[in-house]
C-alpha positions in Angstrom: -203.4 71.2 -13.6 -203.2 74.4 -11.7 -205.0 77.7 -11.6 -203.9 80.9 -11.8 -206.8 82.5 -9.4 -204.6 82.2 -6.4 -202.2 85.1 -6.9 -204.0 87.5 -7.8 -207.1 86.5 -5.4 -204.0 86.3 -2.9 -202.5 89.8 -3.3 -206.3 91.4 -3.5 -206.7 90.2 -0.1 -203.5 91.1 1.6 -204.9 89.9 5.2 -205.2 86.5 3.7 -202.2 86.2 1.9 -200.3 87.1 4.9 -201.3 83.9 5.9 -200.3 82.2 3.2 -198.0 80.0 5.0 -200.4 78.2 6.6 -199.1 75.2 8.7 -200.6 72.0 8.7 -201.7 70.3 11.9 -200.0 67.4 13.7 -197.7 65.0 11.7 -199.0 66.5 8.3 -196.6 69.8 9.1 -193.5 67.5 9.3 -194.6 66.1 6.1 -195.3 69.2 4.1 -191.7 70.8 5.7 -190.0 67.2 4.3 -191.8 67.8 0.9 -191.0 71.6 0.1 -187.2 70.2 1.3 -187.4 67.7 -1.4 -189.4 69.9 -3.9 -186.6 72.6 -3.8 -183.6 69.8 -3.8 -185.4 68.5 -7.0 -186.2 71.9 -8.7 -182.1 72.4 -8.5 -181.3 68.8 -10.3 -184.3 69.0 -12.7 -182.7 72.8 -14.0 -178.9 70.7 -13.8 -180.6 67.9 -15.8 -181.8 70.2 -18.3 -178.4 71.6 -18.7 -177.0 68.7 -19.0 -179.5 67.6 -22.3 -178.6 70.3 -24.0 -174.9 69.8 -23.6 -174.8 66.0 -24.8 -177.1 67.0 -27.5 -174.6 70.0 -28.0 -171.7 66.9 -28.0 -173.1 65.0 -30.1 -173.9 67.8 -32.9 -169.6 68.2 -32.5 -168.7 65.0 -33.0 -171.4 63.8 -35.6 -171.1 66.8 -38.0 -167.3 68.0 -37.5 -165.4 65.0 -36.2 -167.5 62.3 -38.0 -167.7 60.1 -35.7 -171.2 58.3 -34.8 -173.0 58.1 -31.4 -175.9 55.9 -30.2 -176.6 57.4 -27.1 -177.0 61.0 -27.0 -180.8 61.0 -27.9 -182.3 59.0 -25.4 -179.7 59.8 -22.7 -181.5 63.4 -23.4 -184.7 61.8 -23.0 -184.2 60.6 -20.1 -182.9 63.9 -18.6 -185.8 66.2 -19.8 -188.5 63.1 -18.3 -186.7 63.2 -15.1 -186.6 67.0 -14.8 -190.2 67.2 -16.4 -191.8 64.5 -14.1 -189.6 64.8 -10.6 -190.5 68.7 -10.7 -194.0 68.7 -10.9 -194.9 68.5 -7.6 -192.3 71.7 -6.8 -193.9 73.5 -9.8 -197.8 72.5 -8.2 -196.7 73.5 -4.4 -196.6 77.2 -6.2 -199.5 76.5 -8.2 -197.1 77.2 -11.5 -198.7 74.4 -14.2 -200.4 75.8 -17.2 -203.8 77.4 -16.1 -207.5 78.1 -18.1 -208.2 81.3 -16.7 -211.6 81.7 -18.6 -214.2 81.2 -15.9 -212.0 83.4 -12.9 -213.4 86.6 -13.5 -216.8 85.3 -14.1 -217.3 83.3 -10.4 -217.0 85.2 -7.4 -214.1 84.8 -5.2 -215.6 82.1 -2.3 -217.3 79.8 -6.0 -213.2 80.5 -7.2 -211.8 79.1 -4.2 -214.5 76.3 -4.2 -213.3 75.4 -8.1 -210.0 75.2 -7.0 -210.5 72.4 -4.4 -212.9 70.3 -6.6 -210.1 71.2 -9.5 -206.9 69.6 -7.0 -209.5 66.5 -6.0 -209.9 65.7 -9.8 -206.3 66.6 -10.5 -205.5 63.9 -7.6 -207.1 61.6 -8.9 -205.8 61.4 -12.5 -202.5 62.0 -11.6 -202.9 59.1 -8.7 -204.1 56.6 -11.7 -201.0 58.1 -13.7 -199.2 57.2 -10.8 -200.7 53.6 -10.3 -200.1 52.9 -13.9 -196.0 54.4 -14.2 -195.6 51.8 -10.8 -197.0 48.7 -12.7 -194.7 49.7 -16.2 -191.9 49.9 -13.9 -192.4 46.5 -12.4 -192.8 45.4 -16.0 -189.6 46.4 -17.2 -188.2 45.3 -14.4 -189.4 41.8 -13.9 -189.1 41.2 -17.8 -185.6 43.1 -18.7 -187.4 45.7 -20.5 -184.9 47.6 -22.9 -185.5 50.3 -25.6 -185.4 49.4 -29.2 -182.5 51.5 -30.0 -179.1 50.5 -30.9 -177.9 51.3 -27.4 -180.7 49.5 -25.9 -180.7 51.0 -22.2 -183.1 49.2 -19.6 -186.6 51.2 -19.4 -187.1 50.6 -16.1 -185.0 54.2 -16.0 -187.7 56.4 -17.7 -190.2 54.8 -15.9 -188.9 54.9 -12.5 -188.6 58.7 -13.2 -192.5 59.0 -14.4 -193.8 56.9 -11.5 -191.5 58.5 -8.7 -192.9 62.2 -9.8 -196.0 61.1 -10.0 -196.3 60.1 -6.9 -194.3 62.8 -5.3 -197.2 65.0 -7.8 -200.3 63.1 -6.0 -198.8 64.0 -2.0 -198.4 67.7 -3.2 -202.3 67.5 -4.1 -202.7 65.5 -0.7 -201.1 67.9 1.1 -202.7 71.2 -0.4 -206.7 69.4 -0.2 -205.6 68.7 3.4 -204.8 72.4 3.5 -207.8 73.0 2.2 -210.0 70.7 3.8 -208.6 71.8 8.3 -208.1 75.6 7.1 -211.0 76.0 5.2 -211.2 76.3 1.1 -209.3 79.1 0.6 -206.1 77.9 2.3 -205.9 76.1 -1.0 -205.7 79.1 -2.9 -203.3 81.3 -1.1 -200.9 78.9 0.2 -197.2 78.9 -2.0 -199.5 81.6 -4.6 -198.8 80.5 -8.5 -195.3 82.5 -9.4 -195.3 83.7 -13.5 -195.2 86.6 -15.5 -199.6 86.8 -15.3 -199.0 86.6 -11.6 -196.8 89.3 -11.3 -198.4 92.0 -13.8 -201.7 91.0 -11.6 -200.3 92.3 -8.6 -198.4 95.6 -10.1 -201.8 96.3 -11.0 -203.6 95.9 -7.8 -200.9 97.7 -6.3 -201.6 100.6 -8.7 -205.1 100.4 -8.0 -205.0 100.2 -4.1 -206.0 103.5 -2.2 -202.3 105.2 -0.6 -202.4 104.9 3.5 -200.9 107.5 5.1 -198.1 106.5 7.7 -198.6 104.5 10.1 -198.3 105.6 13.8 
């Protein structure tokens, strides 16, 4: 849901990118401060989560294969780590523009039609992720209201995996708030270079730019 124009647009135009922190005005700053807060907090639990999926499923392995003795709970309470560090993490993974990007039409459009695709790209994003949103609320109050539980022999409630799913998706859907925002008081390409996408393409983009870019002599 991202795309992977901003970093190397960003690092092209180096008086642009050192703006890249561009503040929002008025209460919306306070809000975007509070969210990257939060987005790092969550980053930190969603990589402890993972960790800990792979060690209960590394328990259970143990105790199933060489002790013999059964478990009912290892494979969902993995599932509900990997959702919660999947879904609570998307909206730190968006504020660096890091989601899986199509690249195909970038080199193609010019960079003012890129940085016009990106906004009309975050407005659609918004609003599929708010109906995703919308709907993970309503499950929840679903399970909830009717004592939802899995099918499993352990049988935990659901209202767990889709608290997770309807609190990320709504924390996703104020990222995309907060970047169109961006866009929409700074002008379009304040959606592009703010928090620039971070990944291995990103990087070998700007060694490259770097290589190309004339040498200045020292500054005086």
């Amino acid at each position: 849901m991202s795309h992977a124009f901003d970093a190397a647009s960003a690092a092209a135009e180096p008086d642009r990118a050192a703006a890249a922190r561009a503040r929002l005005p008025g209460p919306l700053a306070g809000i975007e401060a509070a969210m990257s807060g939060l987005n790092r907090v969550i980053l930190l639990l969603g990589g402890g989560a993972l960790v800990a999926a792979c060690l209960v499923l590394s328990y259970s392995v143990v105790v199933r294969y060489f002790l013999k003795i059964p478990t009912e709970w290892q494979d969902e309470t993995a599932v509900f780590l990997i959702v919660g560090a999947t879904f609570l993490s998307a909206a730190g993974v968006q504020a660096k523009r890091g989601h899986v990007a199509i690249e195909a039409l970038t080199g193609l459009l010019s960079p003012q039609v890129n940085r016009l695709r990106l906004l009309l790209a975050d407005v659609i994003s918004l609003a599929f992720v708010a109906f995703f949103a919308w709907k993970s609320w309503t499950l929840l109050h679903e399970a909830w209201v009717d004592g939802q539980i899995s099918q499993s022999t352990w049988g935990p409630p659901l209202w767990i995996p889709y608290s997770l799913m309807a609190v990320g998706m709504t924390l996703l859907a104020l990222q995309f708030l907060l970047q169109i925002a961006e866009a929409v008081t700074s002008g379009p390409a304040a959606a592009g270079f703010a928090d620039p996408k971070v990944g291995l393409g990103a990087d070998l983009n700007v060694d490259q730019i770097d290589r190309n870019a004339p040498q200045k002599g020292p500054a005086r």
